[in-house]
VOPAGU-2260 file (C-alpha; in pm, 1 decimal, decimal comma):
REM VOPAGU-2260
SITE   aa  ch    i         X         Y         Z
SITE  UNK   A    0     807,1    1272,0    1919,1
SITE  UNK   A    1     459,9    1341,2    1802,3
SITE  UNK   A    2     395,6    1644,4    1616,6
SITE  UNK   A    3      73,9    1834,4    1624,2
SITE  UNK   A    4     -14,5    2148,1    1424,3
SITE  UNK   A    5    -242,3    2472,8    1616,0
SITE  UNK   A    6    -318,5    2821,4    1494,8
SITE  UNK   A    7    -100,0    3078,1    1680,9
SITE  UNK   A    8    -428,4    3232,4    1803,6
SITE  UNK   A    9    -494,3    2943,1    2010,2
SITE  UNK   A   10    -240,5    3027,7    2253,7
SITE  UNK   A   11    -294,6    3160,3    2513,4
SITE  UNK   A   12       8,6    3240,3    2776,3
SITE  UNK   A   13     136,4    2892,5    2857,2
SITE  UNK   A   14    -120,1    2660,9    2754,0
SITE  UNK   A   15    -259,2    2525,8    2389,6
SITE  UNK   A   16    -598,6    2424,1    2320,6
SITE  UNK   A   17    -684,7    2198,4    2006,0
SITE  UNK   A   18   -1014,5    2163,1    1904,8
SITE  UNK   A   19    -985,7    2048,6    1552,1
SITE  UNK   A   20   -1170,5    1741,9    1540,3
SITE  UNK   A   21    -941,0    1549,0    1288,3
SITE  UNK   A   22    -629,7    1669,0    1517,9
SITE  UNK   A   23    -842,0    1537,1    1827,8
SITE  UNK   A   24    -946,7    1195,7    1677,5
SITE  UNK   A   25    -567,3    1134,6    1593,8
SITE  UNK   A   26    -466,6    1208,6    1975,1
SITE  UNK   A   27    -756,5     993,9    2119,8
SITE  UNK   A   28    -853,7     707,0    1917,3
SITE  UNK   A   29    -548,3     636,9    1673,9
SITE  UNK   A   30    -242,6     743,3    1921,7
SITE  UNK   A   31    -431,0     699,2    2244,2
SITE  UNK   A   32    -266,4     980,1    2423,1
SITE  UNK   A   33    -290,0     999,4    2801,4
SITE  UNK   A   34    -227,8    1319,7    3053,6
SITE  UNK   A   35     139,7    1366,8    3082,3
SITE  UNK   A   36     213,4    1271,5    2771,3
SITE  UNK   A   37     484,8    1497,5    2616,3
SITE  UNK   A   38     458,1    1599,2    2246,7
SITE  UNK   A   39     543,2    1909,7    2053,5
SITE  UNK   A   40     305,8    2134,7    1878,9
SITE  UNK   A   41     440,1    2456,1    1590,9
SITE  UNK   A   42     157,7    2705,4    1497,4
SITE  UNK   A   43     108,4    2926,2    1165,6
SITE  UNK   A   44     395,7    3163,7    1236,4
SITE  UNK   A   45     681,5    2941,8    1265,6
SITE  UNK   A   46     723,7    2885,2    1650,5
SITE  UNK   A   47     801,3    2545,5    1803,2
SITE  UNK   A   48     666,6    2453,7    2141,8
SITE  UNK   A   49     730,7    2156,7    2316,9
SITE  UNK   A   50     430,5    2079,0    2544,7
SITE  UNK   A   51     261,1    1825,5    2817,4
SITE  UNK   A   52    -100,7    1681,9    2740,1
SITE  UNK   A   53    -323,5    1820,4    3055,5
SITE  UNK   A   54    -679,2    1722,3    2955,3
SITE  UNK   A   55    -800,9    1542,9    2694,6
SITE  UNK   A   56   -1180,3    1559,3    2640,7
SITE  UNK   A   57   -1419,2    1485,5    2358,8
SITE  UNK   A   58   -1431,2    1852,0    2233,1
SITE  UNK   A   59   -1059,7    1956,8    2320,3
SITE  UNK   A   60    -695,5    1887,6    2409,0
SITE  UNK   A   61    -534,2    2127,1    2627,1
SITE  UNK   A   62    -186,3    2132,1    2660,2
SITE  UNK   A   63     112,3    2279,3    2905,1
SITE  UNK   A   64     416,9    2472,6    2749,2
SITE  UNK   A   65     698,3    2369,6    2895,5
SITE  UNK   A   66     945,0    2519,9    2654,4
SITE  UNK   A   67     926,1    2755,5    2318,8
SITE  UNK   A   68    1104,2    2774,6    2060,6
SITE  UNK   A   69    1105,8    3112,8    1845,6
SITE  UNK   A   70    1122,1    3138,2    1477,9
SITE  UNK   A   71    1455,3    3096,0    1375,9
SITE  UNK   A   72    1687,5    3017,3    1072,7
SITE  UNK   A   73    1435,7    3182,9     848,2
SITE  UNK   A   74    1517,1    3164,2     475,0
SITE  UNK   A   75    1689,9    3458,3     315,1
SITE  UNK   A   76    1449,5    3404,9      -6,6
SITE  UNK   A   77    1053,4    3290,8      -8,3
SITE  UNK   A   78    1001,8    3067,0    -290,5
SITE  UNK   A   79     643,0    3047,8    -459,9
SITE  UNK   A   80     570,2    2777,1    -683,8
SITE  UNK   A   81     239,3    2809,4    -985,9
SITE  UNK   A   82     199,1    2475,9   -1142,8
SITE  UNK   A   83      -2,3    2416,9   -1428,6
SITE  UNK   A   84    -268,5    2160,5   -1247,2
SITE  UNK   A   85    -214,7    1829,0   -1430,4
SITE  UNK   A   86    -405,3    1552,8   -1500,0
SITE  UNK   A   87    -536,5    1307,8   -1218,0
SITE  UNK   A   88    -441,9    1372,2    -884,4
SITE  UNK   A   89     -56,9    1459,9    -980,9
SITE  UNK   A   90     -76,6    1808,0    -843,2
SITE  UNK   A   91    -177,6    1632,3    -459,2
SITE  UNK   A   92     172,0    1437,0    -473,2
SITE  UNK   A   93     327,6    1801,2    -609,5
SITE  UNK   A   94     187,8    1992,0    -316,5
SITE  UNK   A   95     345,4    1699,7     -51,4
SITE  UNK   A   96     698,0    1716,7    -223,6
SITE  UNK   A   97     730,5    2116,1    -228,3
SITE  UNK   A   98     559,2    2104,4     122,6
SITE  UNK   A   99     911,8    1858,7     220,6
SITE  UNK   A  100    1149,8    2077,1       2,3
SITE  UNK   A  101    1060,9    2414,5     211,8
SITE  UNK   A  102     829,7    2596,5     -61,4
SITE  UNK   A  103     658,6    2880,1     112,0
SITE  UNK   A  104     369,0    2901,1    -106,6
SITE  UNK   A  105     221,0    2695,2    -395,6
SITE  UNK   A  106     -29,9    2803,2    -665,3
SITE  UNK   A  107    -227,8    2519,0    -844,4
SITE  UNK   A  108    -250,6    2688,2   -1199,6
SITE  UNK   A  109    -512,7    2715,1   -1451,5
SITE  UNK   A  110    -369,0    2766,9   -1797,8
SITE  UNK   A  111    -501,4    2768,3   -2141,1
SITE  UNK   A  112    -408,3    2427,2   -2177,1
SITE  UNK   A  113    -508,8    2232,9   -1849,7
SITE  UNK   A  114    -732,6    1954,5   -1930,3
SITE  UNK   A  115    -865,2    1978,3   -1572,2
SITE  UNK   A  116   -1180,7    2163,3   -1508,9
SITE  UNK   A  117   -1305,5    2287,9   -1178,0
SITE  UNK   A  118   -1639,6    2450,7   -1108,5
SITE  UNK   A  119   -1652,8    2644,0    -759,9
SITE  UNK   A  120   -1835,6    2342,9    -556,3
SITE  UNK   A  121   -1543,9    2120,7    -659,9
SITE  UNK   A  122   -1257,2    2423,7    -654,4
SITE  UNK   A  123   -1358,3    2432,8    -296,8
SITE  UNK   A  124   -1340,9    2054,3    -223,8
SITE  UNK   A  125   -1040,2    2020,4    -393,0
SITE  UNK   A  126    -864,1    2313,6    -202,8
SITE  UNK   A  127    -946,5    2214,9     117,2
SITE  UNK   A  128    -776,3    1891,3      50,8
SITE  UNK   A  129    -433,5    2090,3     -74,3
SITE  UNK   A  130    -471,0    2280,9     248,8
SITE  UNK   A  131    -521,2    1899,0     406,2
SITE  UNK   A  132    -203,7    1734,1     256,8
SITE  UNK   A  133      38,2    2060,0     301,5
SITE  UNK   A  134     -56,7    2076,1     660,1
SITE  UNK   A  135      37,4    1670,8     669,7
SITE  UNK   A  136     356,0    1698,5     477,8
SITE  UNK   A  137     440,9    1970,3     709,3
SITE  UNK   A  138     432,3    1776,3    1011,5
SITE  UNK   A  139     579,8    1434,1     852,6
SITE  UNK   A  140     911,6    1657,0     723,5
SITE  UNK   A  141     903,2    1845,4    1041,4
SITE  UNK   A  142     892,3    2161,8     881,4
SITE  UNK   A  143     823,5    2471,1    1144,8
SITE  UNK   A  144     576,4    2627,4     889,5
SITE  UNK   A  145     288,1    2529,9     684,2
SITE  UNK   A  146     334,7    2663,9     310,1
SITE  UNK   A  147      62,1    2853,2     139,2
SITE  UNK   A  148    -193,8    2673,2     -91,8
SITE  UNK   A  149    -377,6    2920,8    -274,8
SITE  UNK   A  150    -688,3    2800,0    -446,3
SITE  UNK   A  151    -660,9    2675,8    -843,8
SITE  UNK   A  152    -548,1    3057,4    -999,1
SITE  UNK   A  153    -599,8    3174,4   -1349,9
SITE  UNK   A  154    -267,4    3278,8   -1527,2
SITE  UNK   A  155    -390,8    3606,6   -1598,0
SITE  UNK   A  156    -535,3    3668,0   -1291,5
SITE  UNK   A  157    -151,2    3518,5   -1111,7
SITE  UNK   A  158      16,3    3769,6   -1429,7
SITE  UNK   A  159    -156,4    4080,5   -1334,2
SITE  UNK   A  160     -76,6    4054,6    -976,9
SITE  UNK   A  161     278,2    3937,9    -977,4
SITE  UNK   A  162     399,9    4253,3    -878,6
SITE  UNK   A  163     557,0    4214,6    -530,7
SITE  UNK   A  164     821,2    3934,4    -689,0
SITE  UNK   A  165    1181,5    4080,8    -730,8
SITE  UNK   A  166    1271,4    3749,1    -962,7
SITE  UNK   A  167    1020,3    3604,6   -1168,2
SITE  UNK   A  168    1147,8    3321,9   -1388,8
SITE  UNK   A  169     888,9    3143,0   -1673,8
SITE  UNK   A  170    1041,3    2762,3   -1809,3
SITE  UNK   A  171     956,2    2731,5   -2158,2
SITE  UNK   A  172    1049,2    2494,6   -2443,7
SITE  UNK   A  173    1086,2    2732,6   -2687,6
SITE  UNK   A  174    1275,0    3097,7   -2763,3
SITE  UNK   A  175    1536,1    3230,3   -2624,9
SITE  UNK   A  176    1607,0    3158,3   -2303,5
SITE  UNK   A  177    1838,5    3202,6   -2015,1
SITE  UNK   A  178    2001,5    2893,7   -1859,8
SITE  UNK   A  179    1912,6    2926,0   -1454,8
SITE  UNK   A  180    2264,8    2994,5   -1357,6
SITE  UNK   A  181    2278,2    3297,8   -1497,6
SITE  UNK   A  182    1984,2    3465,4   -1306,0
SITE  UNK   A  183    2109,9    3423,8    -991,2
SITE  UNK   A  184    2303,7    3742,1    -942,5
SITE  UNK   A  185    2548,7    3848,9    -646,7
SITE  UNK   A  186    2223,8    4002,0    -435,6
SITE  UNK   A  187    1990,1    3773,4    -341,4
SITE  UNK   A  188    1598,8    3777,8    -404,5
SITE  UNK   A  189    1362,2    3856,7    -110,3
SITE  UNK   A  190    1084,5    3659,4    -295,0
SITE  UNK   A  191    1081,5    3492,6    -612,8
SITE  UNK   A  192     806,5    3309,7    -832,0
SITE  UNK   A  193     854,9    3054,6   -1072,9
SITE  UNK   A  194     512,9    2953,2   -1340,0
SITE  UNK   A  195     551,0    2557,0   -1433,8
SITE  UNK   A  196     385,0    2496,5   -1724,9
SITE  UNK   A  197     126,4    2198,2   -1831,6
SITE  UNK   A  198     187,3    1896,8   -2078,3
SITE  UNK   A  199     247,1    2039,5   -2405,3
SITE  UNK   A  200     351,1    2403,7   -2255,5
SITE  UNK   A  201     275,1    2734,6   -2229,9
SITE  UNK   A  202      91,9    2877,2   -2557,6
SITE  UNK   A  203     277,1    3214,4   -2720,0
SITE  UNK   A  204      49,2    3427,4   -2572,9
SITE  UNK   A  205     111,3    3308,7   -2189,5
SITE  UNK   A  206     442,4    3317,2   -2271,7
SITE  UNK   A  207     421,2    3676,7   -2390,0
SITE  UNK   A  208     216,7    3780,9   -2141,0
SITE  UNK   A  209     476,7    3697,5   -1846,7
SITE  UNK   A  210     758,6    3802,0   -2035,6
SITE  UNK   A  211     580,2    4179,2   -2054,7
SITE  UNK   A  212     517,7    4165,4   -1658,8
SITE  UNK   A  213     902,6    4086,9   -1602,7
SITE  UNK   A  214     922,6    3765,6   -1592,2
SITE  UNK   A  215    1235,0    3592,6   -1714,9
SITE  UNK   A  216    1226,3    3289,7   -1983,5
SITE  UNK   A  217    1490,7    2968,2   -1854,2
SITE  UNK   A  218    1538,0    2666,9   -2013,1
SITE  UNK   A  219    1598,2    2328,5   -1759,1
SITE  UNK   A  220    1854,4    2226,8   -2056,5
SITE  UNK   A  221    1821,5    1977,2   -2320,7
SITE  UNK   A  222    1570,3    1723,6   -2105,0
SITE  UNK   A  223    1163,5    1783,1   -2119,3
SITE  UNK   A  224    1063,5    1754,7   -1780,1
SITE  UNK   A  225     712,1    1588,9   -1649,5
SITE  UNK   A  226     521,0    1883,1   -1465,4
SITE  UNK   A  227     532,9    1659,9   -1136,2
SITE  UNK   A  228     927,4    1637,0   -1196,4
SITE  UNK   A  229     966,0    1970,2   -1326,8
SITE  UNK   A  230     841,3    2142,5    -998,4
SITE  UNK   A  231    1067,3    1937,2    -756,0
SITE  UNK   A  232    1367,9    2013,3   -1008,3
SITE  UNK   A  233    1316,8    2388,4    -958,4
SITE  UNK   A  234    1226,4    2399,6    -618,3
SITE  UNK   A  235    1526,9    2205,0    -529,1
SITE  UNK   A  236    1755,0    2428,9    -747,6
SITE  UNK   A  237    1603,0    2728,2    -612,1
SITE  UNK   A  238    1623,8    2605,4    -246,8
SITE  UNK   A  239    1989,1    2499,7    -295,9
SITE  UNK   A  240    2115,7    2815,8    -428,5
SITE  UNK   A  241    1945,4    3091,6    -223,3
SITE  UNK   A  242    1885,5    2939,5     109,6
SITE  UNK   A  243    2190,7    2774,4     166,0
């Protein structure tokens, strides 16, 4: 069944409007919906509907609930992912695979050594399109929530305000470290952030930084992960043993 995405503000009692044109152009001109059509729609706060097709026009679709589904099964523990932003357009396949693994938010990072530079006009460009392909991934895993993309964030900036995370955990290459089986303790983390480092690492002074706001050095073992692969390793790991 088709799978449509609307803001929980645009419902109103039993019926859905969508206006957004790129939502509108796929209903009319690529999937050629008609009225009756059935489909099902989830909004920003984790609800499920599944819904008729009334009226389709040029500047709306306005649908019929015919059943609801509440928010349900929510995880015990909301992961947040900051990844180093790495060269090319890596960090657009990153924010697709967390978006299909259940991360609840995801931080493109700035650190001292990511090669890629963003000035505001692009910064905005370039979020918008996150925002783009986590709304897409959502709907193509059939995930009842869109995650969080936060714009590209400076690691001070993510350091200084990391304060609401009961487990924050920092993979380095270097130190002493804990191995990741031995921070998961017998009570389980409300919300938990985990900083993924560029090509070549974190320098000393990141890494000194986060360890003096709590965070917790872990080592992935003896392999050196690729940032891409390095993400998806966590998340998984993380998904696995708190939400499960």
């Amino acid at each position: 069944m088709n799978r449509f995405y609307c803001k929980f503000s645009d419902i109103q009692g039993n019926k859905i409007k969508i206006c957004e044109l790129k939502e509108l152009h796929h209903l009319k001109d690529v999937l050629r919906f008609k009225a009756g059509e059935k489909a099902a729609i989830f909004d920003d706060q984790g609800n499920e509907y599944s819904v008729k097709l009334q009226n389709l026009s040029a500047t709306e679709a306005e649908f019929l609930v015919m059943e609801k589904k509440s928010r349900s099964n929510l995880p015990e523990t909301q992961i947040v992912i900051a990844c180093a932003i790495p060269k090319k357009s890596k960090i657009d396949d990153i924010i697709d695979k967390l978006t299909q693994l259940g991360v609840d938010r995801i931080i493109p990072l700035i650190t001292e050594r990511v090669i890629v530079k963003l000035d505001e006009d692009k910064g905005l460009r370039r979020h918008k399109r996150w925002v783009n392909i986590a709304l897409t991934a959502s709907k193509q895993s059939q995930r009842n929530s869109v995650p969080v993309v936060d714009p590209a964030t400076d690691f001070k900036e993510l350091i200084d305000h990391s304060g609401e995370f009961d487990l924050k955990l920092i993979p380095n290459l270097i130190g002493e470290r804990k191995a990741l089986k031995e921070v998961f303790g017998k009570t389980k983390p409300k919300k938990v952030l985990v900083l993924i480092g560029p090509e070549g690492d974190f320098t000393d002074k990141e890494i000194a930084a986060a360890n003096q706001a709590g965070f917790i050095p872990v080592t992935f073992g003896d392999q050196v992960f690729r940032v891409e692969t390095a993400c998806l390793y966590i998340a998984s790991i993380l998904t696995y043993e708190l939400n499960h």
